[in-house]
C-alpha positions as CSV (number, residue, x, y, z in Angstrom):
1,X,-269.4,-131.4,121.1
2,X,-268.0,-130.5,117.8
3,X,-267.1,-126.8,119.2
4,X,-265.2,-128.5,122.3
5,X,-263.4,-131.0,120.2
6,X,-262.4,-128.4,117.6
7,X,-261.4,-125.9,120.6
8,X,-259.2,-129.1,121.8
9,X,-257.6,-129.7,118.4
10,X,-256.3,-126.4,117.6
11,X,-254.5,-126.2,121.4
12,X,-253.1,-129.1,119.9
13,X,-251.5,-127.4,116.7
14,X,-250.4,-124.4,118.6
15,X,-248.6,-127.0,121.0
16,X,-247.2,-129.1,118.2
17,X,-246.1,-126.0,116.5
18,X,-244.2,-124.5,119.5
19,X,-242.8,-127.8,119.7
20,X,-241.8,-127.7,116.0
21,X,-240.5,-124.4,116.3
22,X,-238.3,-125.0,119.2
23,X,-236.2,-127.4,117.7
24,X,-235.9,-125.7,114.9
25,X,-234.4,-122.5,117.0
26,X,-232.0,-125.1,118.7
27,X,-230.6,-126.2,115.4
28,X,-230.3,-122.1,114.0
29,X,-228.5,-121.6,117.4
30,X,-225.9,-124.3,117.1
31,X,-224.9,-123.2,113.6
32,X,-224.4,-119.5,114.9
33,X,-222.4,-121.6,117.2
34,X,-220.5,-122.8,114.2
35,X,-220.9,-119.3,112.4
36,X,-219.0,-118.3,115.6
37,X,-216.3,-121.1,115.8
38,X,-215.2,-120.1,111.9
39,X,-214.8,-116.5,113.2
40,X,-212.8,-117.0,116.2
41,X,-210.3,-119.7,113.7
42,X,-210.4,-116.7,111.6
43,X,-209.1,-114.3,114.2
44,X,-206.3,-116.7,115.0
45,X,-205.6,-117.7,111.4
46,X,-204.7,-114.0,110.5
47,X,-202.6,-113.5,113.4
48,X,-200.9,-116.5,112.1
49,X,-200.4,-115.0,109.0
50,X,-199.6,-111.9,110.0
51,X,-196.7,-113.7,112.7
52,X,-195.2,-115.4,109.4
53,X,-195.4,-112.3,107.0
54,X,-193.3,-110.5,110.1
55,X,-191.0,-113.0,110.6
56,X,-190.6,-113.5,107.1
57,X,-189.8,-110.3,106.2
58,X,-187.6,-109.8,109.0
59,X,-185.4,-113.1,109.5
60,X,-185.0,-114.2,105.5
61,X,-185.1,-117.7,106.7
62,X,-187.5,-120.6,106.2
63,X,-189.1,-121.0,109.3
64,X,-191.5,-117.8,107.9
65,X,-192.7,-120.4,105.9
66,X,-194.2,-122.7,108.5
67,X,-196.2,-120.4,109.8
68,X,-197.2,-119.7,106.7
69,X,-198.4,-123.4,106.0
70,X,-200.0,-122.9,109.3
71,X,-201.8,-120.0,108.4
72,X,-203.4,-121.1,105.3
73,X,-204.5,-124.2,107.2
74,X,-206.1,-122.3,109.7
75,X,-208.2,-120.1,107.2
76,X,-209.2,-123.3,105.0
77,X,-210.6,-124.9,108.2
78,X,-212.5,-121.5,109.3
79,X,-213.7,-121.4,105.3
80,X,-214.8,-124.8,105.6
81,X,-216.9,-124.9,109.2
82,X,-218.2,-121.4,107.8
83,X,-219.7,-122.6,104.6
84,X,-220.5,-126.1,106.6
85,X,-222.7,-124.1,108.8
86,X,-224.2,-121.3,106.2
87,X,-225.3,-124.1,103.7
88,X,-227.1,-125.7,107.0
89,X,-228.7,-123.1,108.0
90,X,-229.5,-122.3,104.0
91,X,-231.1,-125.6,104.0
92,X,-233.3,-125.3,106.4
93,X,-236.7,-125.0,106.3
94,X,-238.4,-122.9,109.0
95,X,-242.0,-123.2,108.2
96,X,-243.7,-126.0,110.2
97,X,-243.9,-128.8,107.9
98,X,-245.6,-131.3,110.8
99,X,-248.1,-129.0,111.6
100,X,-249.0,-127.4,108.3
101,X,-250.3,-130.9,107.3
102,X,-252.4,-131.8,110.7
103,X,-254.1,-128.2,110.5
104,X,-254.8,-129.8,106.7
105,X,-256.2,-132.8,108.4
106,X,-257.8,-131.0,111.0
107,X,-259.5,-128.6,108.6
108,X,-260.6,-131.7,106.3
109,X,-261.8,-133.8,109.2
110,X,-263.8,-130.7,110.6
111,X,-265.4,-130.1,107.0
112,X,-266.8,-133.7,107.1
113,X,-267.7,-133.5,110.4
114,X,-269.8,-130.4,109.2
115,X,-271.6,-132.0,106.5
């Protein structure tokens, strides 16, 4: 009985730990997501800048620098959702917390059960 209920317990781990796992995969993959927002606001941020260096130089008038406010706004905001999403993905913890401590409880429950 003991062999059947252990056998039973650990399919419940390795469920509970796919399970864990999984949502920690869907939150990595939304902060790529993010990772991948700040790059494309990038892209568009230095073509901004580049536009406003170009017309800048070319014009002597001060319409260069509006694009040029533009610009500097656009890489702040890529800076920002960059390091937003970094520092979450920094912050999180990929070891299975939840099941760590029920294969603890597991493993204590079994060693009284043995004795």
């Amino acid at each position: 009985k003991l062999a059947k209920e252990s056998g039973t317990l650990v399919q419940q781990e390795v469920r509970l730990a796919t399970t864990e796992m999984t949502q920690k995969a869907t939150f990595a993959s939304k902060q790529v997501g993010l990772l991948s927002l700040a790059g494309l606001i990038g892209v568009v941020a230095s073509i901004t800048l580049v536009a406003a260096l170009v017309l800048g130089l070319a014009t002597i008038i001060p319409i260069w620098l509006s694009s040029l406010v533009v610009g500097l706004a656009l890489s702040g905001v890529a800076l920002g959702v960059g390091l937003k999403a970094l520092n979450s993905l920094r912050a999180m913890e990929l070891a299975p917390k939840h099941t760590i401590q029920t294969l603890e409880d597991t493993k204590s429950w079994l060693q009284e059960q043995v004795r």
